[in-house]
Residue frames as qw, qx, qy, qz and C-alpha x, y, z in Angstrom:
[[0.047, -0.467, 0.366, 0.804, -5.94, 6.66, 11.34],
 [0.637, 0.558, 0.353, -0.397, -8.28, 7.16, 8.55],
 [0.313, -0.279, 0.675, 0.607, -6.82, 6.20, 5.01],
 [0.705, 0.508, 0.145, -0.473, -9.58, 7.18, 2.08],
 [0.256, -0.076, 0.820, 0.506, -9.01, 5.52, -1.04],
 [0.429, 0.593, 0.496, -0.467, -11.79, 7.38, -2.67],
 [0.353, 0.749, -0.284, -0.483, -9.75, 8.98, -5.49],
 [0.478, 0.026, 0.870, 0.116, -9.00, 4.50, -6.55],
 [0.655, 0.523, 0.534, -0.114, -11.38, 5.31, -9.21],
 [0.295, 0.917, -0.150, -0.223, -10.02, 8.14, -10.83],
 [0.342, -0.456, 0.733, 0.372, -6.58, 5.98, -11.48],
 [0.554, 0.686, -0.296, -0.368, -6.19, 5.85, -15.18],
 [0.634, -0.316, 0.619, 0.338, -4.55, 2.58, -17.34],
 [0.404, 0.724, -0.249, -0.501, -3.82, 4.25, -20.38],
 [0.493, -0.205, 0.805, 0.259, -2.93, 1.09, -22.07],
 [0.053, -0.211, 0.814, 0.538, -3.19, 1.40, -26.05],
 [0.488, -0.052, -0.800, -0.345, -6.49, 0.38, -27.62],
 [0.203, -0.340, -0.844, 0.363, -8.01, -0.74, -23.87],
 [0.171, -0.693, -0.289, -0.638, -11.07, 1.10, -22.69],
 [0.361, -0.011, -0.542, 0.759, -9.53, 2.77, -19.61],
 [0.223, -0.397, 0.216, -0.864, -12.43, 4.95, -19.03],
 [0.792, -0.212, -0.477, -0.317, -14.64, 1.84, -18.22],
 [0.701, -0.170, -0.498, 0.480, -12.07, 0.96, -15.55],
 [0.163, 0.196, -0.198, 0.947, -11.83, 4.31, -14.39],
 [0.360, -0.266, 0.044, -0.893, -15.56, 4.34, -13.66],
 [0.745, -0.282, -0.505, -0.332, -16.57, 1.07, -12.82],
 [0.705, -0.632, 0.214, -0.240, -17.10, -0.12, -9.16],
 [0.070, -0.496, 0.858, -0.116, -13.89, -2.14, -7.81],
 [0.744, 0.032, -0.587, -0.318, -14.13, -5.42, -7.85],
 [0.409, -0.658, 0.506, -0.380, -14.03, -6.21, -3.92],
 [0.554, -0.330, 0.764, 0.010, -13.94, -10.47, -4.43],
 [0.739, 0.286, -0.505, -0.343, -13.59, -13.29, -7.36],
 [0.924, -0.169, 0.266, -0.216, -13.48, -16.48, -6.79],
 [0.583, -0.346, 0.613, 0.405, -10.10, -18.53, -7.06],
 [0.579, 0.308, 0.727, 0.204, -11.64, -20.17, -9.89],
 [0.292, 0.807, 0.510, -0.064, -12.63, -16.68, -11.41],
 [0.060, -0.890, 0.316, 0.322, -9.60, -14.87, -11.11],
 [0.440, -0.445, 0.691, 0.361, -7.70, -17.61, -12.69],
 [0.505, 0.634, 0.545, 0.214, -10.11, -18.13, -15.86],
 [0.075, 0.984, -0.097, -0.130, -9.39, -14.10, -15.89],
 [0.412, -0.582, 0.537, 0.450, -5.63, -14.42, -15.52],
 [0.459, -0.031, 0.756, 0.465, -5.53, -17.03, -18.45],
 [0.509, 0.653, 0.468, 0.309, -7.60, -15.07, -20.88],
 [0.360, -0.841, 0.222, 0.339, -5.67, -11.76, -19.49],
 [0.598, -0.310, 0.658, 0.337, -2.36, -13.91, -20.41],
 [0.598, 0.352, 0.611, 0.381, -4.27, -14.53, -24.13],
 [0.017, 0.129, 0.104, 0.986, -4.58, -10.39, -24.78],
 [0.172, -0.749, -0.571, -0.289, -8.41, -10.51, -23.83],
 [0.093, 0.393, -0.251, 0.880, -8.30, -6.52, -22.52],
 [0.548, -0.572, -0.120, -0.598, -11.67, -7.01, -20.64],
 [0.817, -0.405, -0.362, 0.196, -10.58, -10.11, -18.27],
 [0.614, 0.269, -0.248, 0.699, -7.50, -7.78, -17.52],
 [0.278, -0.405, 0.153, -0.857, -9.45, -4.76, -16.25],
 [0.780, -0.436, -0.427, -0.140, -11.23, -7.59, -14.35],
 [0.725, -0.145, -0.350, 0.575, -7.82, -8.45, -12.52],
 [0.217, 0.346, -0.093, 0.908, -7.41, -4.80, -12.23],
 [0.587, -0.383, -0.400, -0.590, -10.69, -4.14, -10.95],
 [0.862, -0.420, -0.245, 0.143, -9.94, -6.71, -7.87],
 [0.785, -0.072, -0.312, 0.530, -6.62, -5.78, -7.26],
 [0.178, 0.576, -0.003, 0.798, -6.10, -1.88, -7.78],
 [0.412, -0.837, 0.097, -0.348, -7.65, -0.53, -4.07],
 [0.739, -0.488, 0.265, 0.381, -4.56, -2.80, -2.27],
 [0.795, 0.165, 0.160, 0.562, -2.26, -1.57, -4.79],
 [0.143, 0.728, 0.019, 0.670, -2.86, 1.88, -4.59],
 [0.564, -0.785, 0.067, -0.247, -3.05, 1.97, -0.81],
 [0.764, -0.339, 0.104, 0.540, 0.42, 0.42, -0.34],
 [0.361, 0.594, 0.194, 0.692, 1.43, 3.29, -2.78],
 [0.298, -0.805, 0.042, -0.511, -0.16, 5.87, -0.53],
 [0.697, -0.714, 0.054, -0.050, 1.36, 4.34, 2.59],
 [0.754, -0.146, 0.137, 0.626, 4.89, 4.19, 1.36],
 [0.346, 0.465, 0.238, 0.779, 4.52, 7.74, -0.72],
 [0.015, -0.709, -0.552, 0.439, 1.88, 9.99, 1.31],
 [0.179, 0.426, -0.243, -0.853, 1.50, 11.86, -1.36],
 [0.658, 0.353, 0.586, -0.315, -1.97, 10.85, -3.49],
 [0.569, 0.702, -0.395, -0.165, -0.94, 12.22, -7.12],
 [0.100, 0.463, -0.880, -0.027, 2.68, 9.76, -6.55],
 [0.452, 0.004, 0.855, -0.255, 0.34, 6.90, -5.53],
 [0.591, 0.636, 0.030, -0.496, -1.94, 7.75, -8.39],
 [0.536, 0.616, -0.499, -0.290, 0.88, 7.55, -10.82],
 [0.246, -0.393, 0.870, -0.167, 2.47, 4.70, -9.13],
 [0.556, 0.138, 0.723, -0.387, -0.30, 2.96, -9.29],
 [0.401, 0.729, -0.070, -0.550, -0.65, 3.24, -13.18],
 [0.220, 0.649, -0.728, 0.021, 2.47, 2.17, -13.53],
 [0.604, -0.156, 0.779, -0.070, 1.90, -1.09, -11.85],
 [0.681, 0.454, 0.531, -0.220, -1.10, -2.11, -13.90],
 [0.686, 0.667, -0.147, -0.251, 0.85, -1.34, -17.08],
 [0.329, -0.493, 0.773, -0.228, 3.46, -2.83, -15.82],
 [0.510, -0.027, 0.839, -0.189, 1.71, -5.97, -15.43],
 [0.652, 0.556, 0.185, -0.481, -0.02, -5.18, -18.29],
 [0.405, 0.731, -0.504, -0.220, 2.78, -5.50, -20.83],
 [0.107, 0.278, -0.935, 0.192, 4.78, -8.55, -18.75],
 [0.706, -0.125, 0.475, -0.510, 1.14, -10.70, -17.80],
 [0.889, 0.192, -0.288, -0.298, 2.20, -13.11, -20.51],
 [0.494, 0.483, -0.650, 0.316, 5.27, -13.89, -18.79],
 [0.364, -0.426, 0.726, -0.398, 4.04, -14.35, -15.56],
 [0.441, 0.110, -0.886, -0.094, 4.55, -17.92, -14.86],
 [0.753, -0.496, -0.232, -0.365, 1.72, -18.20, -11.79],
 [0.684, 0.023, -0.643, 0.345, 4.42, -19.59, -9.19],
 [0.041, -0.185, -0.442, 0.876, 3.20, -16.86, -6.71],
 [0.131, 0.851, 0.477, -0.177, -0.38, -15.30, -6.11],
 [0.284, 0.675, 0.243, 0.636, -0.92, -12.45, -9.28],
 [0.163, -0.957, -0.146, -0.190, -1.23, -10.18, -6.00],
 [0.678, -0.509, 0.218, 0.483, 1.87, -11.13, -4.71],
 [0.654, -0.103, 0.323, 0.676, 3.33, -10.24, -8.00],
 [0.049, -0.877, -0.206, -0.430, 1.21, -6.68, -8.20],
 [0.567, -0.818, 0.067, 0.071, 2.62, -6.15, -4.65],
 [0.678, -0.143, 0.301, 0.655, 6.47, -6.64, -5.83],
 [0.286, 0.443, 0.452, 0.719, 5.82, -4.56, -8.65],
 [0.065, -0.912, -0.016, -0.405, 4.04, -0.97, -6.85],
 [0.516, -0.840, 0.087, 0.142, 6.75, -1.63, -3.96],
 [0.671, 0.197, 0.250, 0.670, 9.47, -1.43, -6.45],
 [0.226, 0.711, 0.411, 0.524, 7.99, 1.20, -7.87],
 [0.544, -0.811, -0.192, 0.091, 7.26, 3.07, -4.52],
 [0.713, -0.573, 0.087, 0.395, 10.70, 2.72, -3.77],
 [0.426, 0.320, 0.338, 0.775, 12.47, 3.92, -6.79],
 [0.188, -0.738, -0.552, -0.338, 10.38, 6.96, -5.98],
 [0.682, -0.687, -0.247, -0.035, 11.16, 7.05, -2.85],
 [0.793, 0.175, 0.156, 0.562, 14.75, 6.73, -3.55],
 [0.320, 0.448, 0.266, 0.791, 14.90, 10.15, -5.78],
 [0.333, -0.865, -0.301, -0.223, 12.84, 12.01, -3.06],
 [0.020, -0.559, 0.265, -0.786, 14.23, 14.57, -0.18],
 [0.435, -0.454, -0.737, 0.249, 13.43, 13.21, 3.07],
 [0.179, -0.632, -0.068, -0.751, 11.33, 15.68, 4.71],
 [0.058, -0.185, 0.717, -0.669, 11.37, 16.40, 8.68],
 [0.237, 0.106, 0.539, -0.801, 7.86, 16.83, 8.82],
 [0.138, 0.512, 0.823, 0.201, 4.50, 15.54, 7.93],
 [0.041, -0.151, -0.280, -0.947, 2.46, 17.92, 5.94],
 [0.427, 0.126, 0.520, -0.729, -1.36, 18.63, 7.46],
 [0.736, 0.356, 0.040, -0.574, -2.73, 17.68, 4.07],
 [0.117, 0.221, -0.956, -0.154, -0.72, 14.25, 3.79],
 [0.605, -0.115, -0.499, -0.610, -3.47, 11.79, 2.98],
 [0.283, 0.059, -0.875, 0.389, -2.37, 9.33, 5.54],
 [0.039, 0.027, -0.554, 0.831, -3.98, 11.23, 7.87],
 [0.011, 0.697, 0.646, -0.310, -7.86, 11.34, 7.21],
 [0.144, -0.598, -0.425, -0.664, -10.18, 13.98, 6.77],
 [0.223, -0.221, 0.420, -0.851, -11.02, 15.91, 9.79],
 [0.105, -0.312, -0.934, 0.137, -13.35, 13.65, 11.74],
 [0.245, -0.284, -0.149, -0.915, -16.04, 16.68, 12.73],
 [0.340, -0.231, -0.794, 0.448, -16.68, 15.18, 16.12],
 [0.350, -0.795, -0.467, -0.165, -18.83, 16.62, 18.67],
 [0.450, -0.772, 0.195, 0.404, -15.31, 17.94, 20.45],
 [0.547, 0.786, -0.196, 0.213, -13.32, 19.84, 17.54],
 [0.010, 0.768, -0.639, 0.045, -10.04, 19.92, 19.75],
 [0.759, -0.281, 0.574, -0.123, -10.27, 16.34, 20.41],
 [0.849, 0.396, 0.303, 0.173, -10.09, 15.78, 16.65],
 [0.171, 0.963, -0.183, 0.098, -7.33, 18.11, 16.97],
 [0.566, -0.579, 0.549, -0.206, -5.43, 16.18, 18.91],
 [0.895, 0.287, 0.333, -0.074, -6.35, 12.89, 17.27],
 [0.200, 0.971, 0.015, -0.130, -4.20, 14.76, 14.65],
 [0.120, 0.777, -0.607, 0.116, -1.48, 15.77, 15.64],
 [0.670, -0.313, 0.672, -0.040, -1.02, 12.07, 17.56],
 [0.856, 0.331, 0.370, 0.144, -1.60, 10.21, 13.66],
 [0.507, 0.836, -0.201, 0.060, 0.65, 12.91, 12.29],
 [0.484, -0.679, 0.546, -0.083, 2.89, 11.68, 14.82],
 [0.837, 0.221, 0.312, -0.392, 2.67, 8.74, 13.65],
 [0.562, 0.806, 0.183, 0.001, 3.15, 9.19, 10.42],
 [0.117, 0.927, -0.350, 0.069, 6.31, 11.07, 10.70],
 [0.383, -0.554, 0.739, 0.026, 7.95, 8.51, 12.91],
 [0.820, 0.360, 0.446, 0.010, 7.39, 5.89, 10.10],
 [0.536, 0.832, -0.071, 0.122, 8.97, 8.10, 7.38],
 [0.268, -0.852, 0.447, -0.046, 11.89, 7.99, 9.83],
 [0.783, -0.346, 0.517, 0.009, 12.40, 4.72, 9.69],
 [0.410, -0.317, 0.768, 0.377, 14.67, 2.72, 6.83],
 [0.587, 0.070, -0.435, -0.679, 12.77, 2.04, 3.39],
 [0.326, -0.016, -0.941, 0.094, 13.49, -1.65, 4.45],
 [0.001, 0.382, 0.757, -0.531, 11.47, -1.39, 7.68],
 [0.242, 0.241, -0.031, -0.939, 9.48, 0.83, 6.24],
 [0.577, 0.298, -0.427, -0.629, 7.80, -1.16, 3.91],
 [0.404, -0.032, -0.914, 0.002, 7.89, -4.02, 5.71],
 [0.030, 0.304, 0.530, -0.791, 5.65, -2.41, 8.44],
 [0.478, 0.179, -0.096, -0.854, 3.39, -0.92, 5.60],
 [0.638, 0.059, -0.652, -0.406, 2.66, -4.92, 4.27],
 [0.284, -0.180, -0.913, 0.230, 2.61, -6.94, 7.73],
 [0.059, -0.279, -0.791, 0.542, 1.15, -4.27, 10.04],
 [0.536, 0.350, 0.002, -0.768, -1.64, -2.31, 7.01],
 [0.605, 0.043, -0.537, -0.585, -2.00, -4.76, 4.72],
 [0.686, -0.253, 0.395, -0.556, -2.09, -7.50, 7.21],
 [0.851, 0.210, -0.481, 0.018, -0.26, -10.38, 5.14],
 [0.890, -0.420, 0.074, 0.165, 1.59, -13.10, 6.78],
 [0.210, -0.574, 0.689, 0.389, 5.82, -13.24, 6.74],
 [0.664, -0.028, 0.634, 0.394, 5.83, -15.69, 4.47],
 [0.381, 0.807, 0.446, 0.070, 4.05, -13.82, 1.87],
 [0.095, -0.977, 0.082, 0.174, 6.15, -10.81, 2.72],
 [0.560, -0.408, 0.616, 0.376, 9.53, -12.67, 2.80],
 [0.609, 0.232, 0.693, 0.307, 8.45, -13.42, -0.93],
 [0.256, 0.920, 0.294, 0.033, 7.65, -10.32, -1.85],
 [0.221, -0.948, 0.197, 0.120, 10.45, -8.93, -0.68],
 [0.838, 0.322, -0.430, 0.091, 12.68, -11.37, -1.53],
 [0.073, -0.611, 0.610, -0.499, 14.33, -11.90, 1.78],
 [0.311, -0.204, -0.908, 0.193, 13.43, -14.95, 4.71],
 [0.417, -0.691, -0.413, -0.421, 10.93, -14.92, 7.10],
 [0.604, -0.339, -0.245, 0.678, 13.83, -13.97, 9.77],
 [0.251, -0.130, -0.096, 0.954, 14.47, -11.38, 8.76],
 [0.178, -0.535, -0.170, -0.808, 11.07, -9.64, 8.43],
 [0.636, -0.645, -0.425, 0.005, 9.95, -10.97, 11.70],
 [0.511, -0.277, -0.046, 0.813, 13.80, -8.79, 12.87],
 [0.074, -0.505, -0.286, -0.811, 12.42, -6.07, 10.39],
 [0.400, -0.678, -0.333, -0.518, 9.08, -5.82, 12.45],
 [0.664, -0.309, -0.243, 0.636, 11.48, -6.26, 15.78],
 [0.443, -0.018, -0.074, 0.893, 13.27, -3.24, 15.04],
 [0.158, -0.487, -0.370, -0.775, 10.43, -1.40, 13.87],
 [0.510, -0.726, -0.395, -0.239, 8.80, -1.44, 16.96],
 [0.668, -0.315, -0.221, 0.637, 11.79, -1.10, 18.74],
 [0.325, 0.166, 0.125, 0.923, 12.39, 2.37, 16.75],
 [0.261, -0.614, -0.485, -0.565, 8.89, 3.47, 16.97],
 [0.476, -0.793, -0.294, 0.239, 8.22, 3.02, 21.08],
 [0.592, -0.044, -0.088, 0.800, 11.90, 4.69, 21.10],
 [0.046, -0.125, -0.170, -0.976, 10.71, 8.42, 18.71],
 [0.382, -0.698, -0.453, -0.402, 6.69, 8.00, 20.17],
 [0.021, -0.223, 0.674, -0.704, 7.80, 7.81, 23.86],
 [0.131, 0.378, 0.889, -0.221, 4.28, 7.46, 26.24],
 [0.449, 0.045, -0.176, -0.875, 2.34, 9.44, 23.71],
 [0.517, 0.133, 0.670, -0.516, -1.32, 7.60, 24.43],
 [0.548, 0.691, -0.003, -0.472, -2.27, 5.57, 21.71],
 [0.319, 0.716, -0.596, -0.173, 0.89, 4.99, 19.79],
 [0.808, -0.230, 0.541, 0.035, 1.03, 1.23, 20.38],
 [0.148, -0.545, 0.721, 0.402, 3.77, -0.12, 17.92],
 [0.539, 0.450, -0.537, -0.468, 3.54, -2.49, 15.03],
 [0.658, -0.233, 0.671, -0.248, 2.75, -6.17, 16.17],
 [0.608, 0.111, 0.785, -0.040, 2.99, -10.02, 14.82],
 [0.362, 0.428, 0.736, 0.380, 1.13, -11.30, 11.40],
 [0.016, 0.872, 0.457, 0.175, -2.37, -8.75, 11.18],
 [0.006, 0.178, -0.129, 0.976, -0.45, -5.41, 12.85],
 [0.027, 0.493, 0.569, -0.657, -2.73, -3.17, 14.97],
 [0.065, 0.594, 0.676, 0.431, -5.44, -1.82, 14.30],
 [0.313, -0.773, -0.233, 0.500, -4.91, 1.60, 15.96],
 [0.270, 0.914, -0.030, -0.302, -3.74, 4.40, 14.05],
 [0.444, -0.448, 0.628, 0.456, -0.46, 2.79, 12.96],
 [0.737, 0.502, 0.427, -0.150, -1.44, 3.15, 9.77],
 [0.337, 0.931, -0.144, -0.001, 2.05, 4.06, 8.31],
 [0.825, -0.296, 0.372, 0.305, 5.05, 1.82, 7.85],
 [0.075, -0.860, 0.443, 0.241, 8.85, 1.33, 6.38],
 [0.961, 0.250, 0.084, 0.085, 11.12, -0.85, 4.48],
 [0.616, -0.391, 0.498, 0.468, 14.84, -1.69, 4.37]]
């Protein structure tokens, strides 16, 4: 399953005084160095706006893509994602560093998510133009990428079925590819119980896929790397 994260730039952080279009147009920031993010953090921490859009800059394409894989809906990930980074913006003197700054970006859009998520209608069906899904692939065999399709919209759907809990614990072990512990901390919960989370989750999944071809379930630490590209939380 094909997740874009093209429209990452266009996410606004209207924050006062900051020059949000700069962040809005500059290139992500794909690595920093330990050392580099933490010189950032602590001038961040002192009001310096530029080290801040740094952190932003590094963090914002995993923060919007757990958005989009708990919302499927790109405008709610959009705003969501806004909302972190002012969020963090307002409360970055207070953080106190006892977790990784992503760990506490990742607490903060899967709050957010969820509150969201919360106030929504649960819908039966996945929409054709849910992002989740990709862009038409424009293969050399058009029904095959028909198919393709309808098997990630599967997908897709049977995720939204599942619990927020599992939900979202599926969207951070088996997309983002963190470890339990990490998760367990995000979440605030043990590493039992997400390793039972990602239990059940596969349990529910083989259950509503049946032998559709393909559909291999949600696995271990990293998750698969097959379309499962759409998970749940408790």
């Amino acid at each position: 399953m094909v997740y874009t994260a093209a429209t990452i730039s266009k996410v606004e952080v209207g924050v006062a005084g900051w020059p949000a279009a700069q962040l809005v147009t500059a290139k992500p920031i794909e690595r920093m160095g330990q050392e580099q993010e933490q010189l950032a953090l602590d001038k961040a921490r002192g009001g310096d706006r530029e080290a801040f859009g740094d952190l932003v800059k590094l963090h914002r394409k995993r923060v919007w893509k757990v958005a989009l894989h708990l919302l499927g809906s790109q405008a709610e990930a959009d705003d969501v994602t806004q909302e972190t980074f002012l969020r963090a913006f307002r409360g970055i003197d207070r953080f106190d560093g006892r977790s990784e700054l992503g760990t506490w970006l990742y607490r903060i859009v899967v709050n957010l998510s969820l509150n969201v998520l919360r106030k929504r209608k649960r819908t039966a069906s996945v929409d054709p133009s849910d992002p989740r899904l990709g862009p038409p692939q424009g293969g050399s065999d058009p029904s095959a990428d028909v198919e393709a399709r309808k098997l990630y919209a599967r997908l897709v759907e049977a995720l939204d079925q599942l619990s927020l809990s599992l939900r979202t614990t599926v969207v951070l072990v088996a997309i983002e590819g963190l470890a339990h512990k990490d998760v367990a901390e995000i979440l605030g919960c043990s590493e039992g119980t997400i390793a039972w989370r990602i239990h059940q989750a596969r349990r529910l999944l083989k259950d509503r896929l049946g032998d559709a071809p393909g559909t291999a379930a949600p696995e271990g630490e990293a998750g698969p790397s097959t379309p499962t590209q759409k998970g749940e939380q408790p």
